[in-house]
N, CA, C and O atoms as CSV, one atom per row, in Angstrom:
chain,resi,resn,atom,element,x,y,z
A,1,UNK,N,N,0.850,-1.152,0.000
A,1,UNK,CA,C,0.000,0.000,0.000
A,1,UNK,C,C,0.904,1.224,0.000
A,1,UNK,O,O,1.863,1.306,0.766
A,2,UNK,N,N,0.530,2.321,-1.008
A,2,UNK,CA,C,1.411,2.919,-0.874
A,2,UNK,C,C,0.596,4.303,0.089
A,2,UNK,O,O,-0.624,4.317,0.250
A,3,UNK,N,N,1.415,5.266,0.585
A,3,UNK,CA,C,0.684,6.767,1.362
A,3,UNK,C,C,1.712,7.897,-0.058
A,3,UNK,O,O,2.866,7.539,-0.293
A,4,UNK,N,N,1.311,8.762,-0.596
A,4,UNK,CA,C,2.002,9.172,-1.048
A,4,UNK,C,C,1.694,10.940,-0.485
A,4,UNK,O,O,0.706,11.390,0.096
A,5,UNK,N,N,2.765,11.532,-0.860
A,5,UNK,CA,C,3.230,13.070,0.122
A,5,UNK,C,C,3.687,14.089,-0.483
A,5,UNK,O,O,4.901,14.266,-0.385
A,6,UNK,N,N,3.171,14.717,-0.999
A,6,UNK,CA,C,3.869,15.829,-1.708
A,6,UNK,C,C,5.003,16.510,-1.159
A,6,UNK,O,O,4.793,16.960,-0.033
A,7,UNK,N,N,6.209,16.728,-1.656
A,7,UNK,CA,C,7.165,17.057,-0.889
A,7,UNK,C,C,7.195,18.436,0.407
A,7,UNK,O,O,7.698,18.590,1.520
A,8,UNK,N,N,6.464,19.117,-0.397
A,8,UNK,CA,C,5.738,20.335,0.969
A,8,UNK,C,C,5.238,20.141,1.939
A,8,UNK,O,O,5.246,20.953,2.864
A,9,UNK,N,N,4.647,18.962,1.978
A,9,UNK,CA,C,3.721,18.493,3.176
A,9,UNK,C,C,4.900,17.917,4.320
A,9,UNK,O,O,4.449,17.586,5.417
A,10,UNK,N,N,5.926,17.828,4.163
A,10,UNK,CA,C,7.269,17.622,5.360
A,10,UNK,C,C,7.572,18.657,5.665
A,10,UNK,O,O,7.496,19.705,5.025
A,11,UNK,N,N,8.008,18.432,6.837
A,11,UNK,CA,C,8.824,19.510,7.550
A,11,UNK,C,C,10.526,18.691,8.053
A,11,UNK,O,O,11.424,18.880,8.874
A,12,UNK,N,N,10.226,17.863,7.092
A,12,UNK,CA,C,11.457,17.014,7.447
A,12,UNK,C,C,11.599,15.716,6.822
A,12,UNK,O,O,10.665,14.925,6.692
A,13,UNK,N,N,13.176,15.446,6.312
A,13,UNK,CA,C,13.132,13.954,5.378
A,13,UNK,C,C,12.160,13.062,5.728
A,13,UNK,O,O,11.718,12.954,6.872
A,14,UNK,N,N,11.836,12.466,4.853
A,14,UNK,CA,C,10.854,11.463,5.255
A,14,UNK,C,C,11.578,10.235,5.739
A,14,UNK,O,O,10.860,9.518,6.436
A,15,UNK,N,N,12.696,9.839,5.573
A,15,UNK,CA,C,13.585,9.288,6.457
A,15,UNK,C,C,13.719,9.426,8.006
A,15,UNK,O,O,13.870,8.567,8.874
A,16,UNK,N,N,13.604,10.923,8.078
A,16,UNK,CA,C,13.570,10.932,9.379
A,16,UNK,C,C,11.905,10.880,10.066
A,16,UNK,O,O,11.697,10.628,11.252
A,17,UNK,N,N,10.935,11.139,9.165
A,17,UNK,CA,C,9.749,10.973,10.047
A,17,UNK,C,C,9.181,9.793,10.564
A,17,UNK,O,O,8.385,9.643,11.491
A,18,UNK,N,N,10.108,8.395,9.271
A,18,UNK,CA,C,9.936,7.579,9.441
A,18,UNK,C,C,10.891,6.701,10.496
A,18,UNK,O,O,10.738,5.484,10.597
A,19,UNK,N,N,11.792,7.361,11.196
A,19,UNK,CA,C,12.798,6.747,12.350
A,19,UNK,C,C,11.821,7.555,13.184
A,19,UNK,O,O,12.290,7.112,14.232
A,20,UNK,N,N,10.878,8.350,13.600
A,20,UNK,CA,C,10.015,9.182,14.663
A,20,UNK,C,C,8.836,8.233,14.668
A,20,UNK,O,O,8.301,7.984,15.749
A,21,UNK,N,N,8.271,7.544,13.270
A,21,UNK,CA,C,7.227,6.303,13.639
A,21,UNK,C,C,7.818,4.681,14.171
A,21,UNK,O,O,7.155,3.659,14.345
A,22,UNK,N,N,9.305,4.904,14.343
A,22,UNK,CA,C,10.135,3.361,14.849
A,22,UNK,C,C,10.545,2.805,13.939
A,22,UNK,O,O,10.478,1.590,14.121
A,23,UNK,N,N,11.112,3.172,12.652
A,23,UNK,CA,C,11.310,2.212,11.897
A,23,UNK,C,C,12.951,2.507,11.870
A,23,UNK,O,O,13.494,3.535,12.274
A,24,UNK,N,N,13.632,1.276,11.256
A,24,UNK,CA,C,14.838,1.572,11.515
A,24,UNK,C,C,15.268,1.435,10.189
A,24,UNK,O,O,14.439,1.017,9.380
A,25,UNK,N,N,16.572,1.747,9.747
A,25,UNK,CA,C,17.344,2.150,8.264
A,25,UNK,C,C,17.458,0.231,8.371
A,25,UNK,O,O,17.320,-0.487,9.362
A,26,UNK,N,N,17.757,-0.140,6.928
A,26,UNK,CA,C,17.595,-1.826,6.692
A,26,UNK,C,C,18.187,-1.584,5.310
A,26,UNK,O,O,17.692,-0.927,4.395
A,27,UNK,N,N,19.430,-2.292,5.338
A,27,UNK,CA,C,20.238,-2.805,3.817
A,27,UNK,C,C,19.961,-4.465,3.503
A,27,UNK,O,O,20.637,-5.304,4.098
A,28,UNK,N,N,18.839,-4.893,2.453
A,28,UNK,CA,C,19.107,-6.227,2.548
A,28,UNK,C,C,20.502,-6.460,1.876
A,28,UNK,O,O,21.079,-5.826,0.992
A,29,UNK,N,N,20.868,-7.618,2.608
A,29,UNK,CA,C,22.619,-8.190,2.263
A,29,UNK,C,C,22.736,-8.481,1.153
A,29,UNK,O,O,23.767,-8.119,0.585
A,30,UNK,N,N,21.582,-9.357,0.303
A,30,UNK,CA,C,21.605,-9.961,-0.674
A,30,UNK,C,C,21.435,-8.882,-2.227
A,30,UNK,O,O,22.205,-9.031,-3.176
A,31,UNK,N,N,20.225,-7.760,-2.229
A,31,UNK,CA,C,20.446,-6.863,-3.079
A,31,UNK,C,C,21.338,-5.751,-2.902
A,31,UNK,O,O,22.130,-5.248,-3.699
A,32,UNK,N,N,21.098,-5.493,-1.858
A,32,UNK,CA,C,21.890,-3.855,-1.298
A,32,UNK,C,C,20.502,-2.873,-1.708
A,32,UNK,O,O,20.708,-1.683,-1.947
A,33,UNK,N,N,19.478,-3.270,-1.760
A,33,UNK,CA,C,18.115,-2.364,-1.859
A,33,UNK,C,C,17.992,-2.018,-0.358
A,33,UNK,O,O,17.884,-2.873,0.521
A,34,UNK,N,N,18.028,-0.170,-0.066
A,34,UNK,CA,C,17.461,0.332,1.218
A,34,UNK,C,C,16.328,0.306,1.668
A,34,UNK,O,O,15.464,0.702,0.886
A,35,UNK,N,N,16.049,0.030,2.505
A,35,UNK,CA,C,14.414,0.389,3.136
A,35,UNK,C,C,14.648,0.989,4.520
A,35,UNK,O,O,15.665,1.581,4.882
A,36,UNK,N,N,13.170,0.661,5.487
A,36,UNK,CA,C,13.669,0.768,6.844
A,36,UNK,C,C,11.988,-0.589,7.137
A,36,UNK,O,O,10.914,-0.776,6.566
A,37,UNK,N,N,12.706,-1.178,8.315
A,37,UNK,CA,C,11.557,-1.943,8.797
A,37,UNK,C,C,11.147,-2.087,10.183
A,37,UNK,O,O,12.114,-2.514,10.814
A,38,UNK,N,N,10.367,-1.956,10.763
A,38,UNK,CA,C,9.391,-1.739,11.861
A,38,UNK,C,C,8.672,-3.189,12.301
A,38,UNK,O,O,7.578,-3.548,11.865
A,39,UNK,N,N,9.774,-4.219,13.573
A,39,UNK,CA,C,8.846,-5.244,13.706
A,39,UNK,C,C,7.838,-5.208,14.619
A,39,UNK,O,O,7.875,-4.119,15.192
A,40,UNK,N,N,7.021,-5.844,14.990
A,40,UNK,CA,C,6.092,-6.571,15.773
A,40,UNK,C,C,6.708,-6.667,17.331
A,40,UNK,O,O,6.047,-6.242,18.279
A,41,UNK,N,N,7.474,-7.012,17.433
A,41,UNK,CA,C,8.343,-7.798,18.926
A,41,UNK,C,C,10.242,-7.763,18.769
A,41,UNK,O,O,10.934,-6.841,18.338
A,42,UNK,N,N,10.600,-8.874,19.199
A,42,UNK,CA,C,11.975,-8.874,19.647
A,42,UNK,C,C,12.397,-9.417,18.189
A,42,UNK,O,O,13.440,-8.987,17.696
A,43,UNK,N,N,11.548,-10.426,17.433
A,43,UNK,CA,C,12.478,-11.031,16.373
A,43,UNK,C,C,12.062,-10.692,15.218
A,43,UNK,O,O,10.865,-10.417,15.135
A,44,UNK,N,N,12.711,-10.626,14.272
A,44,UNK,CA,C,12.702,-9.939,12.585
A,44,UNK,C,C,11.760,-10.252,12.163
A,44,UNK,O,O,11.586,-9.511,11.196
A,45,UNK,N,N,10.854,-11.001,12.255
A,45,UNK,CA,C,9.515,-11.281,11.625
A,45,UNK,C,C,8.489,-11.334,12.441
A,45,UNK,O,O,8.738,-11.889,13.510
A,46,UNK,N,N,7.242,-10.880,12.276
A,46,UNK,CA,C,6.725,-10.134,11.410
A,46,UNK,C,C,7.112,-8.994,11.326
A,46,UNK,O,O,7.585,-8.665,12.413
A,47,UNK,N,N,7.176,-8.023,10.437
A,47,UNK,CA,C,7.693,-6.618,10.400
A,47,UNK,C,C,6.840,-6.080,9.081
A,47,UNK,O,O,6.444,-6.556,8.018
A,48,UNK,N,N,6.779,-4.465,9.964
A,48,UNK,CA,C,6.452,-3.285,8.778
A,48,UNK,C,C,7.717,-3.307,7.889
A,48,UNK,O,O,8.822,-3.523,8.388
A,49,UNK,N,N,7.544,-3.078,6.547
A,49,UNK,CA,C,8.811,-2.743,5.631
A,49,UNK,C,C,8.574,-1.841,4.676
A,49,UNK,O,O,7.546,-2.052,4.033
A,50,UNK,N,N,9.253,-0.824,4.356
A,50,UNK,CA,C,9.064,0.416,3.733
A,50,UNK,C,C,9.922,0.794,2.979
A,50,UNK,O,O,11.089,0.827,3.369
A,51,UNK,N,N,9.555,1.204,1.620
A,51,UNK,CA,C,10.696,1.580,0.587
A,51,UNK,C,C,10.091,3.282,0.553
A,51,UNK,O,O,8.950,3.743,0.553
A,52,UNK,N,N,10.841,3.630,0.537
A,52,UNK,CA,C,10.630,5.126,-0.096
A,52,UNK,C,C,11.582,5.736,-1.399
A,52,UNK,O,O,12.745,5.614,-1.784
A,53,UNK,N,N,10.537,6.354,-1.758
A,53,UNK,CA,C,10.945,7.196,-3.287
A,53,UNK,C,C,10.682,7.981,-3.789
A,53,UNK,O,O,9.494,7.905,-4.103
A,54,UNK,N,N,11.358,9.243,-4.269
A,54,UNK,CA,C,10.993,10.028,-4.432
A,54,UNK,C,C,10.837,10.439,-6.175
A,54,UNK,O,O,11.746,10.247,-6.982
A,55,UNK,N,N,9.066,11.222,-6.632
A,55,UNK,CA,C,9.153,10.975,-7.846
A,55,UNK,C,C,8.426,12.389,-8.322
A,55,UNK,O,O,7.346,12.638,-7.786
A,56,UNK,N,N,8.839,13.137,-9.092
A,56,UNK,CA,C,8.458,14.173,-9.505
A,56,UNK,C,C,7.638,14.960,-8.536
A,56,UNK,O,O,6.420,15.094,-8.644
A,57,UNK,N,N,8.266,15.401,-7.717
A,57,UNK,CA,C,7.993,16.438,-6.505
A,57,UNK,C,C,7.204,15.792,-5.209
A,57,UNK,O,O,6.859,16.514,-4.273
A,58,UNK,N,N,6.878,14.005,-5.235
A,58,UNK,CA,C,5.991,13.482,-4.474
A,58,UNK,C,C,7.431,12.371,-3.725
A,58,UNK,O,O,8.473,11.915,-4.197
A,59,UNK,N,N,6.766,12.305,-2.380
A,59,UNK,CA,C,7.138,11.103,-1.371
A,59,UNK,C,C,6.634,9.600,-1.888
A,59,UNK,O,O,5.483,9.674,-2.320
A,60,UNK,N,N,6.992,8.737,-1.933
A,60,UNK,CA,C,5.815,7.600,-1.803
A,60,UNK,C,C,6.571,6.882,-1.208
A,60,UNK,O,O,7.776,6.681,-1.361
A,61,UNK,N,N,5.511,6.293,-0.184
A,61,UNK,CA,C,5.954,5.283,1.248
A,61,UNK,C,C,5.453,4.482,0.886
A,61,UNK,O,O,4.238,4.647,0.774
A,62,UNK,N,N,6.058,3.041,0.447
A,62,UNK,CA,C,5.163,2.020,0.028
A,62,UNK,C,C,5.705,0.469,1.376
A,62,UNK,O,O,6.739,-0.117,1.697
A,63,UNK,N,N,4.538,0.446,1.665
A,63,UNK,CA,C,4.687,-0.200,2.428
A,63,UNK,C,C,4.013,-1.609,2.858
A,63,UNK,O,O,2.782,-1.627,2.870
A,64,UNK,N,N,4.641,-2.681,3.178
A,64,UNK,CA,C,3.850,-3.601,3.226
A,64,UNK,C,C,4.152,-4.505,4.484
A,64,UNK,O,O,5.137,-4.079,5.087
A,65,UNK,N,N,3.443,-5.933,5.211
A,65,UNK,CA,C,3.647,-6.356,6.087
A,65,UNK,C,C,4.438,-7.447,5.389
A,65,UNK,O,O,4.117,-7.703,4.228
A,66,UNK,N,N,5.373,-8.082,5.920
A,66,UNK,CA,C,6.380,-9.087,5.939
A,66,UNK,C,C,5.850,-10.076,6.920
A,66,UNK,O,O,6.162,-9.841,8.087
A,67,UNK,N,N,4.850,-11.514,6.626
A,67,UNK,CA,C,5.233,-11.868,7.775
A,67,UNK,C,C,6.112,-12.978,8.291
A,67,UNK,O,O,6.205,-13.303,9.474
A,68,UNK,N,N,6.735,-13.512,7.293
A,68,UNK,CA,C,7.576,-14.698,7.327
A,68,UNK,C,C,8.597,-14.490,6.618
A,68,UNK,O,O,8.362,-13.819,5.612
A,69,UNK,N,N,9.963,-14.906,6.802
A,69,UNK,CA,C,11.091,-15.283,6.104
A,69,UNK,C,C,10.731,-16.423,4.871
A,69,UNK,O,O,9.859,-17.275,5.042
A,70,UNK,N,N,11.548,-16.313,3.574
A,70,UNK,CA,C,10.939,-17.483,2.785
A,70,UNK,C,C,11.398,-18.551,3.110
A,70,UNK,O,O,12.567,-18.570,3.495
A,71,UNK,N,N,10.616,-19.804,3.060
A,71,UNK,CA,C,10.863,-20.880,3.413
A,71,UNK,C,C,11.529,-21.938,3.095
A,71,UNK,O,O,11.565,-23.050,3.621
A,72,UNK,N,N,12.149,-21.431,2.030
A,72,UNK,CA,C,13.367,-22.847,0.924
A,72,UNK,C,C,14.158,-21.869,0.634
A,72,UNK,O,O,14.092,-20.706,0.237
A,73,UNK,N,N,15.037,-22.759,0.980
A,73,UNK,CA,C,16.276,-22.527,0.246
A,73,UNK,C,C,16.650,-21.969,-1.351
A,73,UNK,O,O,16.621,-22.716,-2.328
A,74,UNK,N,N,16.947,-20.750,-1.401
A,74,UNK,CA,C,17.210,-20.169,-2.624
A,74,UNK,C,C,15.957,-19.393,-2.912
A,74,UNK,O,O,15.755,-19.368,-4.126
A,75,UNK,N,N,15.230,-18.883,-2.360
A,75,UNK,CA,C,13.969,-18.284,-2.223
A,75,UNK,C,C,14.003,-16.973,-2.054
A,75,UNK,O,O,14.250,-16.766,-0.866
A,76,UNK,N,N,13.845,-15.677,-2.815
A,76,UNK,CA,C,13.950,-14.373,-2.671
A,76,UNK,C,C,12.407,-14.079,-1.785
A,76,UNK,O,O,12.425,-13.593,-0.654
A,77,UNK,N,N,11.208,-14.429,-2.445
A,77,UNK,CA,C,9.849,-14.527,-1.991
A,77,UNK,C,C,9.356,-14.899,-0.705
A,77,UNK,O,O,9.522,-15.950,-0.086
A,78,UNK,N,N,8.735,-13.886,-0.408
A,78,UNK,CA,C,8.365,-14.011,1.143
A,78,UNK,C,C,7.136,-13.924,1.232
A,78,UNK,O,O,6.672,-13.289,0.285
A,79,UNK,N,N,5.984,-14.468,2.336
A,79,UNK,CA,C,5.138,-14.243,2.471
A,79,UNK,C,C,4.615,-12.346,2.919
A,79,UNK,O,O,5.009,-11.857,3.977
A,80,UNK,N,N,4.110,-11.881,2.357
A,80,UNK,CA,C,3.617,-10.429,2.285
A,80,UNK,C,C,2.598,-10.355,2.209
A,80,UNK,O,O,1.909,-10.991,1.411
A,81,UNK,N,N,2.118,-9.380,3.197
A,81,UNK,CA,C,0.567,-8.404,2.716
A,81,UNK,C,C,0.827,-7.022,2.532
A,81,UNK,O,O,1.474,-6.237,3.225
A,82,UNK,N,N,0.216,-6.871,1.489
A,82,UNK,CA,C,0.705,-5.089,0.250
A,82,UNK,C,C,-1.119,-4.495,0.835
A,82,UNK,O,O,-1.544,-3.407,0.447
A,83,UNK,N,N,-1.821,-5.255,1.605
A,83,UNK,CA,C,-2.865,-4.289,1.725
A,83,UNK,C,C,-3.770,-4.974,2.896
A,83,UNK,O,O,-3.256,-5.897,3.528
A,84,UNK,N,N,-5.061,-4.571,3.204
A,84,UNK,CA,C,-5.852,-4.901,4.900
A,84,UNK,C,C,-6.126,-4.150,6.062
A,84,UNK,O,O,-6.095,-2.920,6.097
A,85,UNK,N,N,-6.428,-4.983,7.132
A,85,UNK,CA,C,-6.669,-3.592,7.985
A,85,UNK,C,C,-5.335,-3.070,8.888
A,85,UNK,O,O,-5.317,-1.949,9.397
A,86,UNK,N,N,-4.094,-4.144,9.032
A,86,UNK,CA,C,-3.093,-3.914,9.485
A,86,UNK,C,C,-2.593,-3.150,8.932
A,86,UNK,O,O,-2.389,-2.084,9.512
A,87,UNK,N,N,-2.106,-3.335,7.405
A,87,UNK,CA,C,-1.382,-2.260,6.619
A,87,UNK,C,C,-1.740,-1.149,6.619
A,87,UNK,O,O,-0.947,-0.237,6.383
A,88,UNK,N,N,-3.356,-0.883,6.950
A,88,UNK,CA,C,-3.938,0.560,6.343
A,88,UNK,C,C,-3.933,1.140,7.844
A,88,UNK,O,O,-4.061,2.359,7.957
A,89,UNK,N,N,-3.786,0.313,9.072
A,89,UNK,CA,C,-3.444,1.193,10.248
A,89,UNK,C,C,-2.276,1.540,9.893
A,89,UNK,O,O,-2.294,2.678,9.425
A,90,UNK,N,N,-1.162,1.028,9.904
A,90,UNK,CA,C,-0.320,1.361,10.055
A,90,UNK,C,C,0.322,2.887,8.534
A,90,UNK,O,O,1.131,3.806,8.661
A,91,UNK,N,N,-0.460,2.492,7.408
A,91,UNK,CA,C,-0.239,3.375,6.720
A,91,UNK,C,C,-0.895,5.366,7.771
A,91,UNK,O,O,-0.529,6.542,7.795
A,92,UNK,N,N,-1.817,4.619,8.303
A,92,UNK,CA,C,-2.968,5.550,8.878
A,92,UNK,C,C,-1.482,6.912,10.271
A,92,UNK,O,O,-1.190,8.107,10.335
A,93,UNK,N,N,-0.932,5.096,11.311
A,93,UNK,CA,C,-0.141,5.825,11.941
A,93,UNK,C,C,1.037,6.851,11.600
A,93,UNK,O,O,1.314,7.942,12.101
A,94,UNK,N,N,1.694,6.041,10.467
A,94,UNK,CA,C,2.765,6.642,9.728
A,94,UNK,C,C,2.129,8.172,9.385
A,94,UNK,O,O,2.867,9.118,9.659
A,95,UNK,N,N,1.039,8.420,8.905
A,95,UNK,CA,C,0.524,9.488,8.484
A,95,UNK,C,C,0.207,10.535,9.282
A,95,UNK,O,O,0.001,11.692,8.916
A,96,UNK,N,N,0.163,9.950,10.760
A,96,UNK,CA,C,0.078,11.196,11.984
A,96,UNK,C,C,1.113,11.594,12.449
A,96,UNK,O,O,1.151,12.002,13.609
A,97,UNK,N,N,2.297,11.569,11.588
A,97,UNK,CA,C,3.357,11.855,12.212
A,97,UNK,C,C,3.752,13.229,10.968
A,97,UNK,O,O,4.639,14.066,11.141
A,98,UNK,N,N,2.911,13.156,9.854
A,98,UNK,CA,C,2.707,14.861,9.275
A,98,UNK,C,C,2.630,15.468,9.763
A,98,UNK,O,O,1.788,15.073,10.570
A,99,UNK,N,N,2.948,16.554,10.066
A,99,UNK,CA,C,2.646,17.807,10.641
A,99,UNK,C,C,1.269,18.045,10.465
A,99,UNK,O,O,1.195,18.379,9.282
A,100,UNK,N,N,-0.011,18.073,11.006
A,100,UNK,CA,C,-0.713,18.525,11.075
A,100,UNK,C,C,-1.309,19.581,10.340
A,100,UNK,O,O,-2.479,19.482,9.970
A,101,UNK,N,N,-0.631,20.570,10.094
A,101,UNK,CA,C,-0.721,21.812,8.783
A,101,UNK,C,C,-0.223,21.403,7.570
A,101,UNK,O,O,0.023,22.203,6.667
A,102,UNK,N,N,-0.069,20.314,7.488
A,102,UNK,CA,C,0.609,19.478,6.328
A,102,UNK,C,C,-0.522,18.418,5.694
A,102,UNK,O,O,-0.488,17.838,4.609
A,103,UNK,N,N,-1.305,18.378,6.506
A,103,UNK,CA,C,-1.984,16.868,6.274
A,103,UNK,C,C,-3.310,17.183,5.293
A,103,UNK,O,O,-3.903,18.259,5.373
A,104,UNK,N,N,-3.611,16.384,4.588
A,104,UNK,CA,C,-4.515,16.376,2.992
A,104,UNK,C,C,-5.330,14.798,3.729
A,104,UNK,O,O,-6.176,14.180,3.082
């Protein structure tokens, strides 16, 4: 699911608004693709995971739930949900962390 943000609507990287909703900076080893991900508890799965990008003057936070590591060997594919009522809270929380005079 993505939240998308017009770049005016920050008062600050969206990097950083997104370390103010808990998420932390994340290099997977295997691509070297950045994100940041936000788990559940103590261990790496389940987790929020978030790519951000920026595209002709807009934010987009695309974000989805992770909830399993893949299960075979040689397996890039993970079990994911890209949408629901978890994702769309959490798209919802991420979104109260706009500035308020910012928010559409």
């Amino acid at each position: 699911m993505k939240l998308i943000l017009d770049e005016n609507q920050l008062d600050q990287a969206p990097e950083n608004l997104l370390r103010q909703a808990g998420y932390k900076y994340f290099v997977d080893p295997r691509s070297g693709q950045e994100s940041f991900t936000r788990p559940f508890n103590r261990g790496f799965y389940p987790r929020f995971h978030v790519y951000v990008a920026r595209e002709n003057g807009q934010i987009v936070i695309n974000l989805h739930l992770d909830q399993k590591q893949a299960s075979y060997s040689g397996a890039h594919a993970h079990n994911a949900e890209y949408d629901g009522e978890l994702v769309e809270q959490e798209i919802a929380r991420i979104k109260s962390y706009v500035p308020t005079s910012f928010r559409v």
